[in-house]
C-alpha positions, 0 to 999 in steps of 0.5 A: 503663200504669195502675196503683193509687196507693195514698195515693188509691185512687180516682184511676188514676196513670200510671207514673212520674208518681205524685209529680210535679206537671210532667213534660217532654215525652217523659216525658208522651209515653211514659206515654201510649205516643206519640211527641213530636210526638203530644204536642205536637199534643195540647197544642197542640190544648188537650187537655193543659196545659204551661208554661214553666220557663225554657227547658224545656217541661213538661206539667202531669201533672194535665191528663195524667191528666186526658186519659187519663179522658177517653179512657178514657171515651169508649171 
């Protein structure tokens, strides 16, 4: 799931997500490997950042990783 980006080495990047700066919903999801309404209720719980862009609902992919560390460090 994580694998190495090459431009910055030292920052893990989640598949799919290295060149984006907003993901939508089910992308964010299955980079984590969880389904939609796991990921709502992590961003609802304040865990991960998302915004509106009209109509669509969109995760902020840094906050995204920035999740991840965090449970990898308390693992």
């Amino acid at each position: 799931m994580f694998k190495t980006n090459l431009a910055r080495q030292d920052e893990p990047v989640i598949d799919g997500l290295a060149d984006r700066i907003l993901a939508p919903i089910p992308t964010a999801a299955r980079a984590l490997g969880i389904g939609r309404t796991r990921m709502y209720q992590i961003i609802d719980a304040g865990n991960v950042e998302s915004v509106k862009l009209g109509k669509r609902h969109l995760v902020v992919v840094e906050s995204l990783h920035a999740y991840a560390d965090r449970l990898r460090a308390k693992a």
